[in-house]
N, C-alpha and C positions, 0 to 999 in steps of 0.2 A: 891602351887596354886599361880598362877601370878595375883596379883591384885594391879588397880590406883582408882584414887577419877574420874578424869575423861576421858574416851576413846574417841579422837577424831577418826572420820573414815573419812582420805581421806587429803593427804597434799596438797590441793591448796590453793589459797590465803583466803578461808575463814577458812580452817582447821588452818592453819598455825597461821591466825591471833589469832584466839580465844585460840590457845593452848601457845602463844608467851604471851598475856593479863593475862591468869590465872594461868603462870607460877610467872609471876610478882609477883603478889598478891597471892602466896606463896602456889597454888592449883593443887595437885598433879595431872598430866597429860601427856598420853601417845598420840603419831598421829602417826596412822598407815596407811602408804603410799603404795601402792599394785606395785608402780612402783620401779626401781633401782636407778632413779635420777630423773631430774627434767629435763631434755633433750630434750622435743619435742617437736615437730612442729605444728603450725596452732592455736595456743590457742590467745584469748586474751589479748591483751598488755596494754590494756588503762587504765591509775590508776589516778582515779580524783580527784579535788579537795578537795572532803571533805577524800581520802584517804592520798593523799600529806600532809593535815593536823594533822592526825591522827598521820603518822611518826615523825611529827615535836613536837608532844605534848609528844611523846613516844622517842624522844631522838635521832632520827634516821632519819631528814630532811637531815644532811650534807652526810652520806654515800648512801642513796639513789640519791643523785645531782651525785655524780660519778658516777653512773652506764649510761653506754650509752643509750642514748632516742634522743629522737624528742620532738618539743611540739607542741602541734592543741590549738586551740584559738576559731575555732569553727565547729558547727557538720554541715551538709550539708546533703541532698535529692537529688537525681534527678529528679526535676517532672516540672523543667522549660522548655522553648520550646524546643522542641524534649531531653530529657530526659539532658537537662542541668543540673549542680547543683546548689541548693540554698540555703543559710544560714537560716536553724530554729531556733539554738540556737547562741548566740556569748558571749560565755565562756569571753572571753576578755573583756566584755565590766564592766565583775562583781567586785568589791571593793575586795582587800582581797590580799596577797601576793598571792597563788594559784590561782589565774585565768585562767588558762590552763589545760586541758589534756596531762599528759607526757606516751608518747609510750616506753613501755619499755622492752622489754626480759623478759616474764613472769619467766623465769628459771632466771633469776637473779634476779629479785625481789624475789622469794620463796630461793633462796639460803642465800639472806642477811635475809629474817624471821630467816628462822632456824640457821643463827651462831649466830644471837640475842638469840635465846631463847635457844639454846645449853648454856647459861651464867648460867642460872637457874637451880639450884638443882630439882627441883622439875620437870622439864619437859625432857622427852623421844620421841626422835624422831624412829622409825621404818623403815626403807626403807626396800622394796622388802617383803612387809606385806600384805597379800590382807584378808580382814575380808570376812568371806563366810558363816557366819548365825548367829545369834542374840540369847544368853541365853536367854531362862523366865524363871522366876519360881515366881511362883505363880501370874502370871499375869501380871508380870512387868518385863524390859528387865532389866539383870544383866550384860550385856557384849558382847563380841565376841566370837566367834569361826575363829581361823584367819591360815591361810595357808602361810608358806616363801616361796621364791623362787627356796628353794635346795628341798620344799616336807614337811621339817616340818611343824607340827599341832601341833595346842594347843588351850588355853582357856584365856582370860583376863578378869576380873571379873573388874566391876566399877560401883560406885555410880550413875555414869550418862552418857550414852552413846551418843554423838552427832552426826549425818551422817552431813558429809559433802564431802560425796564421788559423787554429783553431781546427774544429772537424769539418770545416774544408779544404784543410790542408792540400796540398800538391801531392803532400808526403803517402796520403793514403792512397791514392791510386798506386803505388810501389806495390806489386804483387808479395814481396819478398818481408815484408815489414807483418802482412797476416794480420788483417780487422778483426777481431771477433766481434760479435755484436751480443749483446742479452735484449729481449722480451722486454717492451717499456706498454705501459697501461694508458696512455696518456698523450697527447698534444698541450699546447697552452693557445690562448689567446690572448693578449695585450692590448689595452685604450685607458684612454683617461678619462677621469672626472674631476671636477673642480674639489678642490680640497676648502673647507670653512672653516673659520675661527670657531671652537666647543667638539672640533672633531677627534678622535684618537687619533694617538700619533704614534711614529715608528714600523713595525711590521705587526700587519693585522689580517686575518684568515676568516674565514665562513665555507661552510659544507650549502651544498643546494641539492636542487635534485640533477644528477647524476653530473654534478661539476664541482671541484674546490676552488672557490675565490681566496688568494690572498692578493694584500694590497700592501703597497711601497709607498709611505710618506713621502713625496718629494717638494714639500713647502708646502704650495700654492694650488700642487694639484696632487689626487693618489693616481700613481700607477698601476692598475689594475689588472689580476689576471682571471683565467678561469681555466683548469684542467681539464678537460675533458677527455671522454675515451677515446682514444685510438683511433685514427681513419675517420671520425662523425662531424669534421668541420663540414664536409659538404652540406651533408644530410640534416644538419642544426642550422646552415644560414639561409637553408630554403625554407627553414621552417620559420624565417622570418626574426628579424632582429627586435620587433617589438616582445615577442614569445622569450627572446633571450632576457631579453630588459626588466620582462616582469619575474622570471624564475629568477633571474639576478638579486632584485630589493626583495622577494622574500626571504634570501639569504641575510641579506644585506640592508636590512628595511632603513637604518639609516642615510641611508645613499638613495632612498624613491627619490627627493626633491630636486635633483640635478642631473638622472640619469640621460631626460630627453635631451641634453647637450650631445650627446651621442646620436649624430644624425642618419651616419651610415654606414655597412658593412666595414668600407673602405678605409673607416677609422679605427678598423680590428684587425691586427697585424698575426696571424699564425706561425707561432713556434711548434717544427717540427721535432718533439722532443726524443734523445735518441742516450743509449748507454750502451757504451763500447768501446774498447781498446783495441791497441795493439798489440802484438804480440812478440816484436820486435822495436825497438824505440829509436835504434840509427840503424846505418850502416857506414861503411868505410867515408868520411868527410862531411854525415848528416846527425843531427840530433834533430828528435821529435819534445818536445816538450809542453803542460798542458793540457787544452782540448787536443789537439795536432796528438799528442798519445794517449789519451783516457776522454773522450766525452761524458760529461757525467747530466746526470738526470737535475731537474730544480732543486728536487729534495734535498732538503737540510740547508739550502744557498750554500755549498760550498765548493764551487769548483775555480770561482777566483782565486780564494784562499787556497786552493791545492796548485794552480797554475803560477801563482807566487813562488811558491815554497821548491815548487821545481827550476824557478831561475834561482833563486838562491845557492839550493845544492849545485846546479849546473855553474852557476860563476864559480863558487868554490875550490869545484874538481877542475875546470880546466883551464882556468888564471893563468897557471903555469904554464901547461903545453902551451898555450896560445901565446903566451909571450916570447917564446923559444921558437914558435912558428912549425910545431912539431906535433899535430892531437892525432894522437892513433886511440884504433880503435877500443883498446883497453879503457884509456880516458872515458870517450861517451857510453859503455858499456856499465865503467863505474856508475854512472848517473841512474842509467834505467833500475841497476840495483839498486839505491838506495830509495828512489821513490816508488818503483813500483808494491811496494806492500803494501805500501798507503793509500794509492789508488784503487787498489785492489779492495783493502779492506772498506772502506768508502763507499766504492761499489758495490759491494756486497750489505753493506745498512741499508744500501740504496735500494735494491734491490726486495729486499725482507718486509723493507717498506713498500714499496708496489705492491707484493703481493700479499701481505697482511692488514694493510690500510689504504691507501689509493685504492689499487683495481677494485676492491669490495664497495668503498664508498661510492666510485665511478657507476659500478653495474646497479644501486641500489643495494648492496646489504649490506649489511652490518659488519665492520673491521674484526680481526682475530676469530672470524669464524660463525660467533653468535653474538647476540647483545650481551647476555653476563659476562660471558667471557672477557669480551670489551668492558663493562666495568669494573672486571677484577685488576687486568692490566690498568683500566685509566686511575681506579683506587692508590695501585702498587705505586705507580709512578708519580701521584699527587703527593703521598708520603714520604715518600723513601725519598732521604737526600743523598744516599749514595747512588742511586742508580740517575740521579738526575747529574749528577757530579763528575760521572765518567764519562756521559756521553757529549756533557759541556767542554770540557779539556780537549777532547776528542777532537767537538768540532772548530776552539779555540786552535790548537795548535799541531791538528792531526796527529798521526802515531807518532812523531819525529818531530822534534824543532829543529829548525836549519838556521843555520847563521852564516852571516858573509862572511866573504874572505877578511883575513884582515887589512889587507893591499885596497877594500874600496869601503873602510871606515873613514869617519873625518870626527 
C-alpha cells in the first residue's frame, strides 16, 4: 500500500511551493503532476514581490536572478482616450528591495522549485501522474486514486490531501464545497510573434476594436493575447484570421511586419476565461487551495501571486498537525480563513473592472460610462500618487503578507 503524510495534487507554482515548504520542515510529501514536464505555453509568468521575497527568505533569491526575465514596475489598463494605457498601480514607487514584477518562464521557475525540493528526503516528485478520484472512507478523503502515463493505476493513501490542480480540480465536482461562479466579459486568445531588437520590452497592452491585446516579453518572441467578448471565438474565426490580423496591427501597428508568421487558426490557443470560487475550501482530509478554490480572471496578472501566498499560509497552519500525523478539520479551516478575504477582495477589483473597463471596451464603448467620465478617472489616476500606491501594494503583496514557517527557512 503506497502511502505519504501529504498528497499534493497538481505541480504548479502553488503545488510546488507548499510541497518544497513542508518538505523543509521535515513533512512527508508527494506532488503529483498529470503532465511529463513543465513545457508549455501560454501560462503565467509574473512572480511578485511578496513571491521574490519569499525565495529570498528560503535561500533561493540568487538562482532565481539567473533565470532569464524582464521586469514591469508597473500594471496598466487601457481605458484612456481611445483605449490608451494608464498606470493603476506603480509597483516602482514601493520601499523594499522587490519592487517590481519579474516575468519569468513559468517552466523555469517550477523547474528551479522542484531541484530545491528534490534536496529533501522527505519530498517525491511524480511527473506524468494524473489523480482521477479521491479515496473516502468513512467520510473523509484518504487520498488518490492516480493513472501514469504508460496506463498504470494505483492508490496513495495520505493524512491530507491538497488540490492544487487549478479550476479543474477533482475538487470541484464535490457538490458539498458550493462553486459560485460571477459574470466574466471575456475569452482570451494566445500566439506568438517574433520579438526584434528596438522593440518594447516587458508587459505591453493595446485597445482594438472590440478586443484588448496585451503582450508578454518573453526574449525572442511576445506572447500575445487578445480579449475578446464572451462566447465570439467562433463567430471571429469564421470571420477569418487574416480580418483578425489586420484589426490586430491597427492596434498594434508596430507588430504589421511579422504578423503573417501566424499562419493558422491552429496557432491561436483559446483561454476559456472564468471567475469563481468556492464556497467551501476542504472538507474532513482535503484542502482546496489556488485556482482549485478561487479561479481568478487575467486582470491585474494576479492569480499566481495569490496561489503562492495560499501555500505559504497553508504550510504554516498545518506543519504541525502534519508532523504529528493528526490535521483535523479546524486546521484546514484555519487556512480558508485567512486567505479567503483576499481572494475575495481581488475578486471583486476584478470584477469592477469587467464591468467598468473590459465589458465597455469589449462591446465598443467607452469605459466608466462616457468618454469624460473616462477622462476624469484616467486624469485622477495619472496624478494622484496615492491612489496609484495602494493599489500597487495591493497587488505586490495582496491584503496579507504570508511568511513561512520557520521549520522550512534555511
Amino acid at each position: 500500500m503506497e502511502r505519504t503524510t501529504c498528497c499534493v495534487v497538481g505541480g504548479g507554482p502553488a503545488g510546488m511551493i507548499l510541497g518544497l515548504l513542508l518538505a523543509r520542515a521535515g513533512v512527508e510529501v508527494t506532488v503529483l503532476e498529470k503532465h511529463g514536464d513543465f513545457l508549455r505555453d501560454f501560462r503565467g509568468d509574473t512572480v511578485h514581490p511578496s513571491t521574490l521575497a519569499l525565495l529570498d527568505d528560503l535561500g533561493l533569491a540568487e538562482r532565481f536572478a539567473r533565470l532569464p526575465q524582464r521586469r514591469v514596475t508597473a500594471v496598466q489598463l487601457p481605458f484612456g482616450p481611445g483605449g490608451s494605457l494608464v498606470t493603476v498601480g506603480d509597483i516602482g514607487v514601493l520601499r523594499g528591495t522587490y519592487n517590481y514584477i519579474a516575468m519569468v518562464p513559468q517552466w523555469d521557475f517550477l523547474d528551479l522549485l522542484a531541484d530545491e525540493a528534490r534536496r529533501e528526503p522527505s519530498f517525491s516528485l511524480r511527473m506524468s501522474t494524473e489523480a482521477t478520484s479521491y479515496l473516502v472512507e468513512r467520510g473523509r478523503v484518504a487520498g488518490v486514486r492516480y493513472r501514469t502515463s504508460d496506463g498504470r493505476t494505483g492508490e496513495l493513501r495520505a493524512t491530507l490531501t491538497v488540490a492544487c490542480d487549478g479550476r479543474g480540480s477533482l475538487a470541484r465536482a464535490l457538490p458539498e464545497l458550493g462553486l459560485r461562479s460571477f459574470a466574466c466579459p471575456m475569452d482570451a486568445w494566445w500566439f506568438r510573434l517574433p520579438r526584434r531588437e528596438g522593440d518594447p520590452h516587458g508587459l505591453v497592452g493595446a485597445a482594438g476594436d472590440r478586443f484588448i491585446a496585451p503582450m508578454i516579453d518573453r526574449g525572442d518572441y511576445w506572447q500575445c493575447g487578445a480579449l475578446i467578448p464572451k462566447g465570439t471565438d467562433a463567430e471571429r474565426r469564421a470571420a477569418g484570421l487574416e480580418r483578425f490580423m489586420a484589426d490586430f496591427t491597427a492596434a498594434v501597428p508596430w507588430l504589421a511586419d511579422r504578423v503573417h508568421t501566424l499562419r493558422s487558426w491552429d496557432e491561436v490557443k483559446l483561454l476559456d476565461v472564468r471567475l469563481d470560487r468556492l464556497r467551501r475550501w476542504h472538507r474532513p482530509g482535503l484542502l482546496c487551495i489556488g485556482d482549485a478554490a478561487h479561479a481568478m480572471s487575467p486582470v491585474f496578472g494576479i492569480g499566481i501571486n495569490l496561489a503562492v501566498e495560499d501555500a505559504v499560509a497553508a504550510a504554516r497552519y498545518l506543519v504541525e498537525p502534519l508532523r504529528v500525523g493528526a490535521v483535523g478539520l479546524r486546521d484546514v479551516r484555519a487556512v480558508q480563513r485567512r486567505r479567503w478575504p483576499t481572494a475575495a477582495a481581488t475578486q471583486a477589483l476584478q470584477r469592477i473592472a469587467h464591468a467598468r473597463v473590459i465589458g465597455p471596451l469589449l462591446a465598443g464603448r467607452p469605459p466608466f460610462g462616457d468618454a469624460r467620465r473616462a477622462e476624469r478617472v484616467t486624469e485622477l489616476l495619472a496624478t494622484s500618487r496615492w491612489l496609484n500606491r495602494v493599489p500597487a501594494y495591493f497587488l505586490a503583496y495582496g491584503a496579507v503578507r504570508e511568511r513561512p514557517p520557520a521549520a522550512s527557512m534555511r
